[in-house]
C-alpha positions in Angstrom: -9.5 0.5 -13.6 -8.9 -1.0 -17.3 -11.3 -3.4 -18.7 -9.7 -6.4 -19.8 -9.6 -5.6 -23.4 -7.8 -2.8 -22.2 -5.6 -4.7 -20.4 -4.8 -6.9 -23.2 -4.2 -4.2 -25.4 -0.9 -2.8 -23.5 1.1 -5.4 -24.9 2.1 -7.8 -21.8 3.8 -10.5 -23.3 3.9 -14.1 -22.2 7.2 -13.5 -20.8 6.2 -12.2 -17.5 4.6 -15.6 -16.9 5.5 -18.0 -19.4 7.3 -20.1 -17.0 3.3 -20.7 -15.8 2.5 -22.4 -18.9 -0.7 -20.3 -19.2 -1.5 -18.8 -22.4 -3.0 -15.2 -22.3 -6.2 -14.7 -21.8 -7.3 -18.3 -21.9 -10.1 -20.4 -20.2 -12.7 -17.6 -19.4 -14.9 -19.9 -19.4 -15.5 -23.7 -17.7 -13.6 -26.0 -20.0 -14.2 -29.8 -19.3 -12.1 -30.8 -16.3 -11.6 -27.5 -15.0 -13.0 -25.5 -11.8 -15.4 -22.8 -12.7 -13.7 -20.2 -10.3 -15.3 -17.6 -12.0 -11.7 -15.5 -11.8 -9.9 -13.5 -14.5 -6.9 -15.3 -16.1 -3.2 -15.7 -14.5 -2.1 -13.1 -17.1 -4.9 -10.9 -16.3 -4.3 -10.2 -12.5 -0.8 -9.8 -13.2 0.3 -7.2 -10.9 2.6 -4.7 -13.0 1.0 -4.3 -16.2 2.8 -2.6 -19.3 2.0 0.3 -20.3 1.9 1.1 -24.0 5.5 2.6 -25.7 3.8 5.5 -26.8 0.5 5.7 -24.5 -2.4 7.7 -25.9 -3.1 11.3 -23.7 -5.1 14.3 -22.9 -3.9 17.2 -22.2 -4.4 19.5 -19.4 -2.6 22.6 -19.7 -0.8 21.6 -22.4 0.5 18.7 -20.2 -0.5 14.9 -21.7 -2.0 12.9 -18.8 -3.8 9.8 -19.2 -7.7 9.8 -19.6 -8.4 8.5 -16.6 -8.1 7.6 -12.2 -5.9 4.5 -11.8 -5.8 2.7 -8.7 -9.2 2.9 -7.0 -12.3 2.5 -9.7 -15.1 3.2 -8.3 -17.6 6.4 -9.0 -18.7 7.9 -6.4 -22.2 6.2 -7.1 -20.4 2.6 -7.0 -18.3 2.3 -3.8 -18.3 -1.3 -2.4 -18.6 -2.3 1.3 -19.9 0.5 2.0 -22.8 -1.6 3.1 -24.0 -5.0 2.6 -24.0 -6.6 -0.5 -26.1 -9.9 0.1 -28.6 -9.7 -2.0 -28.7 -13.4 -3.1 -31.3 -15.1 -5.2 -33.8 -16.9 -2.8 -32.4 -15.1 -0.3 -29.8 -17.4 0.8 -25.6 -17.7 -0.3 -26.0 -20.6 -2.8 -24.5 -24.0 -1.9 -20.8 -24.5 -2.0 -19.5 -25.7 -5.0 -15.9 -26.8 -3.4 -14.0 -27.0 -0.2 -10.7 -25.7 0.9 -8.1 -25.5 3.4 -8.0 -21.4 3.6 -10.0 -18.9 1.7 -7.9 -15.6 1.9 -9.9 -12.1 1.6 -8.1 -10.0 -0.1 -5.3 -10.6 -2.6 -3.1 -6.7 -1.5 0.9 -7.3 0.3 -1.0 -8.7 3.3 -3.1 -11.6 1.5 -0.6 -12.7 -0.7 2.1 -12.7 1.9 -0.5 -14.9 3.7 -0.9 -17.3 0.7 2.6 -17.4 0.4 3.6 -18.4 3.8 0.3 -21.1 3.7 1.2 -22.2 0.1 1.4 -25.7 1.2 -1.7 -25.7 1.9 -3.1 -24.4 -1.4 -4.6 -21.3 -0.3 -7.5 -19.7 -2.6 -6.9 -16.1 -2.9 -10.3 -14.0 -3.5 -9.3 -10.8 -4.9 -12.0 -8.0 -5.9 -9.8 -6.1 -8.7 -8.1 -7.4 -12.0 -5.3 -7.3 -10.8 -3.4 -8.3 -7.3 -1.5 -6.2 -5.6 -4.1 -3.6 -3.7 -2.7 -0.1 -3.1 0.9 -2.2 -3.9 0.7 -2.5 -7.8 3.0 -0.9 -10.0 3.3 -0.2 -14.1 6.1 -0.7 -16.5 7.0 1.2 -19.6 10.0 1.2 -22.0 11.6 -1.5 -19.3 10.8 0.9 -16.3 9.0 0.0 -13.8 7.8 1.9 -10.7 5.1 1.9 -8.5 1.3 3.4 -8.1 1.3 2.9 -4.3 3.9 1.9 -1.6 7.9 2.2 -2.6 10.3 1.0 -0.6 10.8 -0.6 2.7 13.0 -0.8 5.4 16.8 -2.5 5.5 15.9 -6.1 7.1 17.7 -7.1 10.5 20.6 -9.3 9.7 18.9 -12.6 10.7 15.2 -11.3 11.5 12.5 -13.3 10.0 12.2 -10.6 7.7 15.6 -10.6 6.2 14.8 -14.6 5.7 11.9 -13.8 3.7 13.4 -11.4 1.6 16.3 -13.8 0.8 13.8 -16.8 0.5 11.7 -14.3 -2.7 15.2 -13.8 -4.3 14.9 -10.1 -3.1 18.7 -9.1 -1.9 19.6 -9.3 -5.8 17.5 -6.8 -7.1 17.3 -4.4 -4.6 18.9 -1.1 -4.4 19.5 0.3 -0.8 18.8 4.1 0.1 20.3 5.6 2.9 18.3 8.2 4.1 21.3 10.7 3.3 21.0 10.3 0.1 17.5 12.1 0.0 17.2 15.9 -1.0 15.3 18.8 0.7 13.5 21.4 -1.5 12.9 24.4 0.2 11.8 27.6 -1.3 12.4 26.3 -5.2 16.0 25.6 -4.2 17.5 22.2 -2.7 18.6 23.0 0.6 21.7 21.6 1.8 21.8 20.0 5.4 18.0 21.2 5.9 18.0 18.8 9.2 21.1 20.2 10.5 19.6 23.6 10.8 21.8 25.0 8.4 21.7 28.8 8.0 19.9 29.0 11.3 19.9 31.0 14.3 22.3 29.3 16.9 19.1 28.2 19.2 17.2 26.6 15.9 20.1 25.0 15.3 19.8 23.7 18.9 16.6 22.2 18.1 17.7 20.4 15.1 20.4 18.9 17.1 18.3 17.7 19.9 15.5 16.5 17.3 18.5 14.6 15.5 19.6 12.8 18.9 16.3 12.1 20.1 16.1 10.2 16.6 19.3 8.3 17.3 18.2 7.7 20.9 14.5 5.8 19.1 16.8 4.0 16.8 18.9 2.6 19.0 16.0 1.9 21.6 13.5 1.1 18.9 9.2 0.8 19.0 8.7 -2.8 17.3 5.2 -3.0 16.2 3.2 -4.8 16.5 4.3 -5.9 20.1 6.4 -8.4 21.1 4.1 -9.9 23.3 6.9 -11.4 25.9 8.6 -7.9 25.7 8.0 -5.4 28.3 6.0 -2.9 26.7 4.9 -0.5 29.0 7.0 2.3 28.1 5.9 1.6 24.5 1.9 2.1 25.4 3.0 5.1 27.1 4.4 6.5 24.4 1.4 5.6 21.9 -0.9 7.4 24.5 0.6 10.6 23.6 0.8 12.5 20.1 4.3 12.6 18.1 4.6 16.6 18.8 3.6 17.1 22.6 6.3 14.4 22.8 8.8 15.7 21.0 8.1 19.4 22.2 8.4 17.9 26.1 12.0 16.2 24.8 13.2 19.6 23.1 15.0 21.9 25.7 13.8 24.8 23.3 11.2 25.8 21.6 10.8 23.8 18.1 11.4 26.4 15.4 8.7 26.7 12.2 11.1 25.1 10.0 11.9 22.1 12.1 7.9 21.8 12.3 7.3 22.3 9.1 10.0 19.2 8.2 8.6 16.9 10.9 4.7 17.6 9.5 5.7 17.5 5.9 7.0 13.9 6.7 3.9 12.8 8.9 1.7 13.7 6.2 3.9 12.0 3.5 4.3 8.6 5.9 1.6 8.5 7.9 -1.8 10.8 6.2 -1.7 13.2 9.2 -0.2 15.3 10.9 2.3 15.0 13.9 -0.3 17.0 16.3 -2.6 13.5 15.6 0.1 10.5 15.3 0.6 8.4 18.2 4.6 8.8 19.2 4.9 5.3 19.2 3.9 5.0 15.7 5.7 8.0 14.9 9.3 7.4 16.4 8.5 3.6 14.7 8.2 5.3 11.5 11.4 8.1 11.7 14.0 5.8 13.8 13.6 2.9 11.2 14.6 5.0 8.3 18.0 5.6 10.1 18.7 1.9 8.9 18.1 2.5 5.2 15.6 1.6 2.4 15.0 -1.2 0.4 13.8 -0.1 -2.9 13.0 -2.8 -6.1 12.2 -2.1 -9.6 8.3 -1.1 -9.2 8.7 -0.3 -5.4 6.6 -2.3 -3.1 5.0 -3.9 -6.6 8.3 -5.5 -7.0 7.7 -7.6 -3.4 4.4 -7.9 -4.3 5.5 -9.4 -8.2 8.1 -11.9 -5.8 4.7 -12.7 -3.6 2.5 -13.6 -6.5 4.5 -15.8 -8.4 5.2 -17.6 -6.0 1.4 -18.4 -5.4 1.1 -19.0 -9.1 4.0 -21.8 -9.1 2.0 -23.5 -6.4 -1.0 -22.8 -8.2 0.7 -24.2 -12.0 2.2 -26.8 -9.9 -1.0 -29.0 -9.7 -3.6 -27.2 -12.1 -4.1 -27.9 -15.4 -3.4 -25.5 -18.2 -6.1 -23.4 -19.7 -8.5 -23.9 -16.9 -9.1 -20.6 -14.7 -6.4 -20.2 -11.8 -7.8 -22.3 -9.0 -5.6 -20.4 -6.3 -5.1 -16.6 -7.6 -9.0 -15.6 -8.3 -9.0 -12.0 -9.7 -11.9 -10.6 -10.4 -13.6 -12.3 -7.3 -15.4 -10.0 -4.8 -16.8 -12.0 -1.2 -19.4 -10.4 0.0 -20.0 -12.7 2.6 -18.4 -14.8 5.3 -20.1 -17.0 7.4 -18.9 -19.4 10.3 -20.9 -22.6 10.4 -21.6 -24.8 12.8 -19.5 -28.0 12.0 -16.7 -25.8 12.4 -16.3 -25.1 8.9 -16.5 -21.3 7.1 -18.7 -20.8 4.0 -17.5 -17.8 2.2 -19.7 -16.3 -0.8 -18.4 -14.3 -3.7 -19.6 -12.2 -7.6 -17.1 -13.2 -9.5 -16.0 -11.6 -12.8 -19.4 -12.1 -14.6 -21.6 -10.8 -11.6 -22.2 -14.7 -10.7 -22.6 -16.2 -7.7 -20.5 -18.7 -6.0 -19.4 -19.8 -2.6 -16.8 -21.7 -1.1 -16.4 -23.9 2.3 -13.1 -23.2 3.7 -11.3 -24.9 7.3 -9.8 -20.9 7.7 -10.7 -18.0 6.6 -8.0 -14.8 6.5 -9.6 -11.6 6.2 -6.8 -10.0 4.3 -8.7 -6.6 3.3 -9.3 -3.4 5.6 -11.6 -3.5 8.4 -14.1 -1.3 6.8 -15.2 -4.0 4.2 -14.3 -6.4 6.7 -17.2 -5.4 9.1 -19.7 -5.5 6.5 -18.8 -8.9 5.2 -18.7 -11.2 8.0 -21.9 -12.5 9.3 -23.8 -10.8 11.8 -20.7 -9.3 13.3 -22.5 -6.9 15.7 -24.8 -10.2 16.8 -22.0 -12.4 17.5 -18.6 -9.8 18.4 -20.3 -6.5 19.4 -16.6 -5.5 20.5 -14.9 -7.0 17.3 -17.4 -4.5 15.5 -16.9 -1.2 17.5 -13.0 -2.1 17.2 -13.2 -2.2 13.7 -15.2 1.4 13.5 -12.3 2.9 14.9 -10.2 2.1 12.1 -9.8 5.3 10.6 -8.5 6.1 6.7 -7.6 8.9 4.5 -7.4 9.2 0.9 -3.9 9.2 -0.9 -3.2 10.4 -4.9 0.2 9.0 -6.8 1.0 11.1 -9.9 3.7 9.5 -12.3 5.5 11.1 -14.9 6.8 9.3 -17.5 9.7 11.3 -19.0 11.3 11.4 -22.7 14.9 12.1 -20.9 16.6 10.6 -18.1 17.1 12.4 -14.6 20.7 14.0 -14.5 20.7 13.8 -10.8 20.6 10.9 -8.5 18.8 10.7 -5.5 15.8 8.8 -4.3 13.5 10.9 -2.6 13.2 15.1 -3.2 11.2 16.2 0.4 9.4 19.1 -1.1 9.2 21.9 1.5 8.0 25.0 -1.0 7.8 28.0 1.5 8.6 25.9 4.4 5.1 26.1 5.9 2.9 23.4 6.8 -0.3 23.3 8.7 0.2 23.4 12.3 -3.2 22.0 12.9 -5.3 19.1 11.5 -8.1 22.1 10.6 -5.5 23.5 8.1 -4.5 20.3 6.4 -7.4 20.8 3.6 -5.9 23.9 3.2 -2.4 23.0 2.7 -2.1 20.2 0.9 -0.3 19.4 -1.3 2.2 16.8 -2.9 4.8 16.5 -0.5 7.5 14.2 -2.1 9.2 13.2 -5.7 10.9 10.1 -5.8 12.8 8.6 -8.6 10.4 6.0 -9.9 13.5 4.1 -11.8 16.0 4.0 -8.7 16.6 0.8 -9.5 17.5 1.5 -13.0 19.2 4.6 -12.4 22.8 5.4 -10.8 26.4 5.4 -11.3 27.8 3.5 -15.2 24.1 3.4 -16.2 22.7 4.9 -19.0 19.4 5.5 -19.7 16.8 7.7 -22.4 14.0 7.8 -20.4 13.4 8.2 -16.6 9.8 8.1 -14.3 9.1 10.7 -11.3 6.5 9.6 -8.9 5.0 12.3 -6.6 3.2 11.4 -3.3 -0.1 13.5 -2.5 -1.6 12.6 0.8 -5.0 13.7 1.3 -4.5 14.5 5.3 -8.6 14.9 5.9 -11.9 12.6 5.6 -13.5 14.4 2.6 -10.9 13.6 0.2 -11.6 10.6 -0.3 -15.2 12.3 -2.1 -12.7 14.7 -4.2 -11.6 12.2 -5.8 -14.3 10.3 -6.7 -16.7 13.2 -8.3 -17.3 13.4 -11.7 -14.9 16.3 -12.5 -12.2 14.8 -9.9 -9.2 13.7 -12.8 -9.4 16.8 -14.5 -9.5 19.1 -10.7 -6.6 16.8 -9.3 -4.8 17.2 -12.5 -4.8 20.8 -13.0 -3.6 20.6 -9.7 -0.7 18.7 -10.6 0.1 21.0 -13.6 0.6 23.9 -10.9 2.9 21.9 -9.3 4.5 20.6 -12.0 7.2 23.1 -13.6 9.2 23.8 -10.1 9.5 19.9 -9.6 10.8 19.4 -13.1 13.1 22.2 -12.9 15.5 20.8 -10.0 15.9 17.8 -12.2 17.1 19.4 -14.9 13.9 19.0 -17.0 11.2 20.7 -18.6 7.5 20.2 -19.6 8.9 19.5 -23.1 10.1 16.1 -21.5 7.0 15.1 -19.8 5.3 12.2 -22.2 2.1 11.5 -20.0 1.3 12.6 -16.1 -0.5 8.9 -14.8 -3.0 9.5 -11.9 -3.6 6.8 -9.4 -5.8 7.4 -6.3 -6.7 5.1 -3.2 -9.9 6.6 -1.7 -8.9 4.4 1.9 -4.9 4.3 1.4 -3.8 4.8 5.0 -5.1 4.0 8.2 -4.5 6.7 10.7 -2.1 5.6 13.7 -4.7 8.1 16.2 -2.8 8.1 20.2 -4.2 5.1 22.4 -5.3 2.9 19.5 -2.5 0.5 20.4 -2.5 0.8 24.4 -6.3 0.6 24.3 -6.1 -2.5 23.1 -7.9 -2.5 19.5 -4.7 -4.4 17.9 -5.1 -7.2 20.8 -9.0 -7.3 19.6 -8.3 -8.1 15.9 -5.3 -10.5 16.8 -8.2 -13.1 18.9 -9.7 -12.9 15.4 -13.7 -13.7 14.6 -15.3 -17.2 16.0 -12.1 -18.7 16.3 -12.6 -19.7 12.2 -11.6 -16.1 10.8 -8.3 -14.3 11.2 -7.1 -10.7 10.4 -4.1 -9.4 8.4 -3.8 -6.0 7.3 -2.0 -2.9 8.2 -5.0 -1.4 10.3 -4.2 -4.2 12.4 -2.2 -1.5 14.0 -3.1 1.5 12.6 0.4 1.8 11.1 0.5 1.8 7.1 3.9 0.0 6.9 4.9 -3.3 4.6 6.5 -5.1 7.9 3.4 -4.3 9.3 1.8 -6.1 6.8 4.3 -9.1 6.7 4.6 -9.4 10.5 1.2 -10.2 10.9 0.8 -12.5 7.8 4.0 -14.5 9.5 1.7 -14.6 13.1 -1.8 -15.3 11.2 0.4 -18.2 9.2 1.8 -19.8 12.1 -1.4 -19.6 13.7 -3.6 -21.3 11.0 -0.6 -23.5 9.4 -0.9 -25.2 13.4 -4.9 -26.0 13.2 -5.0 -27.6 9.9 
């Protein structure tokens, strides 16, 4: 991650947040009158940062790329939450300097959709990076901006809680819909037209595709919510998450599923979901597939432009009572709790380092653990004394590693189109043993669909290229020493054939940007819902601490994320 100097040094202007009133970079310090939150400045933990007009490079094959990860900082030496992290002078958290209505863990989609919905009650946000946003954030360059992480979301309901959200951000104007026929098929270095119609194919493969296509328009129209609606009848939804995506699809087909249709339908799991279709829940699968039939919300930056919408909004109410130059009281980059404690006058004392490596600790009436479960279960206070089965729930969260490669391009994109499913040879692993083998990047979307399309004209474009890492010890490859330069030679190989089917060339590429998130995507394994883990995290911790985060559900999805920041919110906005 950049320094702040670094950070600085892009060139973010005090337009992204002048209506704040906060100069850059000021009050790192206590100033008289102010909270000593320890946190970086508003401008700071911004959470789509400029990049520079003409960013400086290495090159790799002749290819510039920038000089070093994105996303995820941490050497391999330096993880966090990994294991405790209490070492406090004197052996005890130090006194609580202030007290709070909620304390939220975790400032990604799901802790600042928290903070949002709880901004009346002046939620402090405690976020361990510069910058908010978690595997959500996005860049900008030349007036472009796309995302490192997550990039689009699903159509909302007309009327769903969802769709009220969105409208309440301001979202409906700047969003550009995607219907999923609009996507393109790579297949053998050539885009294949109607790929999921079989096209080409034997009359019986063709058969397959057809029943595959109305078994997704059967889900669609008889859709999986998750999480549960808990006055619904679920039971043939648990049934359904008890077996994995392929044996249910195979025992739907009335013929056998041909490679390429396999290939397809594993190529997507790992793209979606980190894993392959042989180790998905169906549930979580058809969840995943049917929804798309509705469309795709995309903003400028992807998910970074919901989670730009999220974070202002928390500054307003932060600016809204705070005075000017003094550290943000509410958005507390640069803050990392290492400790959460329920006490016994019903109150939660939550410890943090905060950007200097000092102590501090908060009391708080609610605490929402906002980040994934494995720092969560190393943070609250003897978990395994006092929740032995909140522990073992939280140890079968499960996680792989994910790399985002974007290309910032001299020229724009001739073609329009939002997501290019890159098929190669049309083989995929048919087996989790193989995925090490096989992987690969498995999809390039156009990083400036919001800025591209009919009547507009543009000199420069972005192409962002998802790399799922579909096995555990990924998450080591890149984190070794020699990791950027392996993972970008990589990306070189891959490189000239992606380039080609839009109409481009190395010659166009001004810098490859690497991003990777060592625990991107937790893995939706069969049973994890009708077992009853989800049910487990929703009880929450000591009636004080409550849980929002994808894993909730083992499904890496923004309405995940949202739905149960809109439950948690309800929940906690009640008690207080």
């Amino acid at each position: 991650m950049s320094t702040r100097r670094q950070f600085l040094g892009r060139g973010f202007t005090a337009l992204a947040i002048g209506f704040l009133g906060v100069r850059r970079g000021a009050a790192l310090g206590p100033q008289p009158g102010c909270t000593d939150t320890g946190a970086w400045p508003l401008d700071v933990s911004f959470p789509i940062p400029e990049v520079p007009h003409n960013p400086p490079s290495v090159f790799v094959e002749g290819v510039p790329f920038h000089g070093s990860w994105l996303g995820d900082p941490f050497d391999a030496a330096s993880i966090p939450f990994h294991r405790g992290e209490t070492n406090f002078p004197g052996g005890e958290p130090p006194q609580p300097s202030e007290e709070v209505d909620v304390a939220i863990v975790g400032g990604g989609l799901s802790g600042l959709a928290t903070a949002h919905l709880l901004r009346r009650h002046r939620p402090v946000v405690l976020e361990l990076h510069e910058q908010f946003g978690g595997t959500s954030t996005g860049e900008e360059w030349r007036g472009t901006r796309f995302s490192m992480g997550g990039a689009y979301f699903i159509t909302p309901d007309e009327g769903s809680s969802l769709q009220r959200l969105y409208r309440e951000l301001g979202l409906p104007r700047r969003v550009r819909e995607s219907p999923p026929s609009d996507d393109l098929a790579e297949l053998d270095g050539q885009i294949a037209e109607g790929f999921w119609e079989g096209r080409g194919l034997p009359q019986e493969q063709q058969e397959a595709f057809r029943q595959y296509a109305a078994l997704v328009a059967e889900y669609a129209e008889n859709y999986p919510e998750i999480p549960l609606d808990p006055d619904a009848d679920n039971a043939w939804l648990l049934a359904l998450d008890r077996m994995t995506l392929r044996d249910h699809i195979t025992s739907r087909l009335t013929v056998p599923v041909p490679p390429l249709l396999a290939a397809g339908i594993q190529a997507y799991c790992y793209s979606s979901f980190n894993a392959g279709w042989e180790e998905i829940s169906a549930a979580s699968g058809w969840n995943f597939i049917a929804a798309e039939e509705y469309g795709r919300w995309v903003l400028p930056g992807g998910n970074a432009g919901l989670i730009d919408a999220l974070w202002r909004s928390v500054a307003r109410a932060d600016a809204a009572t705070h005075r000017p130059n003094c550290p943000p009281r509410l958005l507390r980059a640069g803050c990392r709790v290492v400790d959460v404690r329920v006490e016994d006058r019903n109150r939660v004392l939550v410890t943090y380092r905060d950007r200097v490596e000092g102590w501090k600790s908060l009391r708080a009436k609610r605490v929402v653990m906002a980040c994934p479960k494995h720092v969560a279960k190393y943070v609250l206070h003897k978990l395994e004394t006092l929740d032995s089965e909140l522990r073992q729930a939280m140890s079968r969260v499960e996680t792989n590693a994910y790399v985002v490669a974007n290309v910032l391009l001299s020229r724009p994109i001739a073609r329009d189109f939002y997501d290019m499913f890159l098929l190669r040879n049309g083989q995929f692993p048919p087996e989790f043993g193989d995925a090490e083998t096989f992987s690969r990047i498995t999809d390039a979307v156009r990083g400036d669909f919001t800025h591209a399309g009919p009547g507009r004209c543009r000199d420069t474009s972005v192409l962002t290229l998802y790399w799922p890492l579909p096995y555990a010890a990924a998450r080591f490859e890149v984190l070794v020493d020699d990791g950027l330069d392996r993972f970008a030679r990589k990306t070189v190989g891959a490189l000239d054939p992606i380039l080609s089917l839009c109409g481009l060339s190395r010659a166009d590429v001004r810098q490859v940007r690497l991003a990777r998130w060592g625990h991107a995507m937790p893995i939706a394994r069969p049973g994890f819902i009708a077992e009853g883990t989800p049910a487990i995290f929703r009880r929450g911790f000591m009636d004080h601490v409550h849980f929002v985060h994808q894993d909730n559900w083992a499904l890496p999805a923004v309405e995940t994320c949202l739905l149960e920041a809109m439950e948690v919110a309800s929940r906690v906005g009640r008690r207080l």
